[in-house]
C-alpha positions as CSV (number, residue, x, y, z in Angstrom):
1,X,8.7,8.4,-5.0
2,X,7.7,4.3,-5.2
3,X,8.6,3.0,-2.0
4,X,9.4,0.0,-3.1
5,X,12.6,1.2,-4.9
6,X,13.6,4.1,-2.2
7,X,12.8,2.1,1.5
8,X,13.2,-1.6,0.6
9,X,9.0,-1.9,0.5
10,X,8.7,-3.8,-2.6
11,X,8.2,-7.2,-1.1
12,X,9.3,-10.8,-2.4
13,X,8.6,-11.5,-6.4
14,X,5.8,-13.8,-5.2
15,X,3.2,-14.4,-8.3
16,X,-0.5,-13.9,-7.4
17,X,-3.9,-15.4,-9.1
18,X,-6.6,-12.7,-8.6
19,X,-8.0,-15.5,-6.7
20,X,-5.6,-15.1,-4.2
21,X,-4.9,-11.7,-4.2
22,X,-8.7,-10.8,-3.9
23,X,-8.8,-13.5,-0.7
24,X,-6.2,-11.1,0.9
25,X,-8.2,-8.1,0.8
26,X,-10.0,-8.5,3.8
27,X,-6.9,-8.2,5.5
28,X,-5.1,-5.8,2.9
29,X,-8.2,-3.3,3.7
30,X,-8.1,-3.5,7.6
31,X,-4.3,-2.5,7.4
32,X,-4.6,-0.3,4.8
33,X,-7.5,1.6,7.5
34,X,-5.0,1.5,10.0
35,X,-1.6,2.4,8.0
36,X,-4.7,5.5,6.9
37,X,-4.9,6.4,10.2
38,X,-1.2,6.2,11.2
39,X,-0.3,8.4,8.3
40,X,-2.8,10.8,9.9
41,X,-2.2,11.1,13.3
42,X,1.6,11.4,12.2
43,X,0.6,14.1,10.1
44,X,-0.9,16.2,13.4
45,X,1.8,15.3,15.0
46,X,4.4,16.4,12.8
47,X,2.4,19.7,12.3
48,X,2.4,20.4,16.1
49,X,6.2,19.8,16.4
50,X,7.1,22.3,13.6
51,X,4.7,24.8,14.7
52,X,5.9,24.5,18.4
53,X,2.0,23.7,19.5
54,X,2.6,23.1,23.0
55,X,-1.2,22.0,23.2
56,X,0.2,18.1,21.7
57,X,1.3,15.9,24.1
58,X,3.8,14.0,22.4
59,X,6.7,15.4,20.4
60,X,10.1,14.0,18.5
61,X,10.0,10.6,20.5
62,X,6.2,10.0,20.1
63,X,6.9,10.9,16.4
64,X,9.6,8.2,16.1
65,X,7.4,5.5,17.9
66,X,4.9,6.3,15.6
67,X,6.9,6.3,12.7
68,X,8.2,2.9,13.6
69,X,4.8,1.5,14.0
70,X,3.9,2.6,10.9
71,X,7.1,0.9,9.0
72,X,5.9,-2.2,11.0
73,X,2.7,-2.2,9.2
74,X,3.5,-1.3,5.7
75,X,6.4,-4.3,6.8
76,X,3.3,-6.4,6.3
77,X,2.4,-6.2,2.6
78,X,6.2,-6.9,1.8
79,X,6.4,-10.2,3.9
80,X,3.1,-11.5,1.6
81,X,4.7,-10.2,-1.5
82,X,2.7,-7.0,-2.2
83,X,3.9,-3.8,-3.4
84,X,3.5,-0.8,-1.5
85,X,4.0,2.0,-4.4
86,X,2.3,5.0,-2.1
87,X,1.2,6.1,1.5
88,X,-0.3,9.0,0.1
89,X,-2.7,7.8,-1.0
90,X,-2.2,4.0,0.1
91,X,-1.1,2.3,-3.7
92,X,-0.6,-1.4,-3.4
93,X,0.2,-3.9,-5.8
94,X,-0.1,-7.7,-6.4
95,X,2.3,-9.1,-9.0
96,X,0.3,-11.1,-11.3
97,X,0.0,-12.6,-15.0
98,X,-2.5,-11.6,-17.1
99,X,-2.7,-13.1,-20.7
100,X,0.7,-14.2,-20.8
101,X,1.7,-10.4,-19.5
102,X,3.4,-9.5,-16.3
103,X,1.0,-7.2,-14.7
104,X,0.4,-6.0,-11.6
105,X,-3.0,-5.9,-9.9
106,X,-3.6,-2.6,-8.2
107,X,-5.4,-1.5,-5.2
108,X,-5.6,2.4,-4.1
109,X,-6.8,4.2,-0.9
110,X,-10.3,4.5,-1.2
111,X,-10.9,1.1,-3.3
112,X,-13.5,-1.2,-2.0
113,X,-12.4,-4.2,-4.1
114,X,-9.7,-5.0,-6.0
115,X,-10.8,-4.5,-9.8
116,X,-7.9,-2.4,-11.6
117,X,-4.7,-3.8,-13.2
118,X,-2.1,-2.3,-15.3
119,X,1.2,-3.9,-17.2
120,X,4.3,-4.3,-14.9
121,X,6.3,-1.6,-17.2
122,X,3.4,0.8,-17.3
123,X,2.8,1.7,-13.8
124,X,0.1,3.4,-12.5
125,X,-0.8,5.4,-15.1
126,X,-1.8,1.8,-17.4
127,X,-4.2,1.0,-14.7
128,X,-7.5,-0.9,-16.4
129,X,-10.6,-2.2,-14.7
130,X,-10.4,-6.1,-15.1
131,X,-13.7,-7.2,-17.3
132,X,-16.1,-9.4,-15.0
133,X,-15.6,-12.8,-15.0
134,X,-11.9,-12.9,-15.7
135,X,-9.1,-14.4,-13.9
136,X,-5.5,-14.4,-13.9
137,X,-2.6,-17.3,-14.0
């Protein structure tokens, strides 16, 4: 599923140098720790509701609120024009231009720096390590 097309994720068409996209990773990687751990504790939680684990505090309603915090903070990405593609794992991208190609500069859960890109049509599965010393534009 690629959020972007089923909940509304994919953000504004905004164009990003790697300059600028790379500036944003500070930021992108302490949501991205906390969207992580979101995803987690929802995870438990959900577990304990269909198992009937009495042992959670919590339950449907701290599910929702959690839920909604979580939308809140993948919301983020989207208002600075990044693509959330994934939760699970985290997949972000930065729509970009790369030698006259519309690409998209691509993060994933576990990434220390941004250093992957792929063509716009190719998803994913086109992802290539961007040679040192490069920029985009």
């Amino acid at each position: 599923m690629e959020l972007d097309d089923e909940l509304g994720f994919g953000g504004t068409e905004r164009v990003f140098t790697l300059e600028e996209a790379r500036d944003l990773m500070p930021e992108v990687l302490e949501r991205a720790g906390l969207i992580v751990r979101m995803r987690a504790d929802l995870a438990e939680l959900a577990l304990a509701i269909n198992t009937e684990d009495d042992s959670h505090a919590g339950g449907i309603a701290e599910a929702k609120a959690l839920e909604a915090h979580l939308n809140e903070a993948i919301s983020w990405f989207a208002s600075h024009g990044i693509e959330v593609k994934g939760i699970a794992p985290l997949l972000i991208d930065f729509p970009s231009r790369w030698e006259g190609m519309d690409v998209r500069l691509c993060w994933v859960e576990g990434e220390t720096d941004l250093a992957w890109y792929h063509r716009s049509e190719l998803g994913f599965a086109g992802r290539r390590p961007l040679r040192a010393g490069e920029s985009s534009g």
